[in-house]
C-alpha positions as CSV (number, residue, x, y, z in Angstrom):
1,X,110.4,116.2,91.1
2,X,110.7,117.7,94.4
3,X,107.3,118.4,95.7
4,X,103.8,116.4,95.3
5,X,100.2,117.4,96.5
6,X,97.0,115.8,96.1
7,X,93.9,116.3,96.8
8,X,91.2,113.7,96.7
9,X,87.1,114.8,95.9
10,X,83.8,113.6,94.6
11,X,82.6,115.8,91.8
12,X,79.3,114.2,90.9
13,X,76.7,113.3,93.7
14,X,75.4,110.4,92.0
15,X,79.3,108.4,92.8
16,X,80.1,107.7,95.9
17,X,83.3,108.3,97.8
18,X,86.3,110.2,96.9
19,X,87.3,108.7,93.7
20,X,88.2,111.3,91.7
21,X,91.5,113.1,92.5
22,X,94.1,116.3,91.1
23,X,97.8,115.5,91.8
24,X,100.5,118.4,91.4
25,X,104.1,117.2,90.6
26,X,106.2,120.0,91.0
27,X,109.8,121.0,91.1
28,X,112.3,123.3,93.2
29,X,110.8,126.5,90.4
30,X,107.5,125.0,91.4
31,X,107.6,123.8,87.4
32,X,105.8,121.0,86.5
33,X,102.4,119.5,85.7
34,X,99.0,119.0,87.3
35,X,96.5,115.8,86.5
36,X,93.1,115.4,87.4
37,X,90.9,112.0,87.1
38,X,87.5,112.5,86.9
39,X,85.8,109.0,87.7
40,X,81.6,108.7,86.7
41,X,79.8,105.3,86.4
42,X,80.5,105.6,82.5
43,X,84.1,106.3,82.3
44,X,87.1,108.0,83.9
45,X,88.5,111.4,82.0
46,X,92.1,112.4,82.7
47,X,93.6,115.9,82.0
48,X,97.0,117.3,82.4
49,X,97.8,121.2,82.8
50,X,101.6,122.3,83.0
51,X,103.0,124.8,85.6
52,X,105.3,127.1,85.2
53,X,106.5,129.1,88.7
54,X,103.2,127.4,90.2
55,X,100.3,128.9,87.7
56,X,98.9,127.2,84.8
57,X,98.1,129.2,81.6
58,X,95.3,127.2,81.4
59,X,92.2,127.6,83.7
60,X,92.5,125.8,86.8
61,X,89.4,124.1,89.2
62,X,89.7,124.8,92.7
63,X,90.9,120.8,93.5
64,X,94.2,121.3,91.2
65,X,94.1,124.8,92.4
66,X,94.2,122.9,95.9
67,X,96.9,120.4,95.2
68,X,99.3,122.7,93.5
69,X,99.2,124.7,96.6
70,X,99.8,121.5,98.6
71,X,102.9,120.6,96.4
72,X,103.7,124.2,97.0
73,X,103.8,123.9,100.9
74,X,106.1,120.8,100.6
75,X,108.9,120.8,102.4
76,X,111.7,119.9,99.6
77,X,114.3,117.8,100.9
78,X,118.0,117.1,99.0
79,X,118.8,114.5,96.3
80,X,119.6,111.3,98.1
81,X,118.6,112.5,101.4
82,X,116.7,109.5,103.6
């Protein structure tokens, strides 16, 4: 895991604030996996899509879409490096 992004949104109008979120994990191929949490006053869904060189075989919504390029942009730093 060398590079994260995150991007935080409200999908539905009837839920306040930004409690729904996508997260890319990535790694130095950009490889990896993207997870969305929906959150609605009945329940929270949670999806995972996997990466591969930064694109998803699967169809992406413009929040993981958002976050993978935010991962993307992250400067990667060396094992062990503080």
């Amino acid at each position: 895991l060398q590079k994260v992004g995150i991007v935080r949104f409200n999908p539905f109008s009837e839920v306040g604030g930004d409690q729904s979120f996508s997260i890319a994990l990535l790694d130095g191929k950009e490889d990896g996996i993207v997870i969305t949490s929906l959150y609605t006053r009945e329940g929270n869904r949670v999806y995972g899509k996997p990466i591969k060189a930064g694109l998803s075989e699967y169809s992406l919504s413009q929040e993981e879409k958002e976050a993978i390029e935010r991962a993307k942009n992250t400067k990667s730093q060396p094992p062990n490096s503080k």
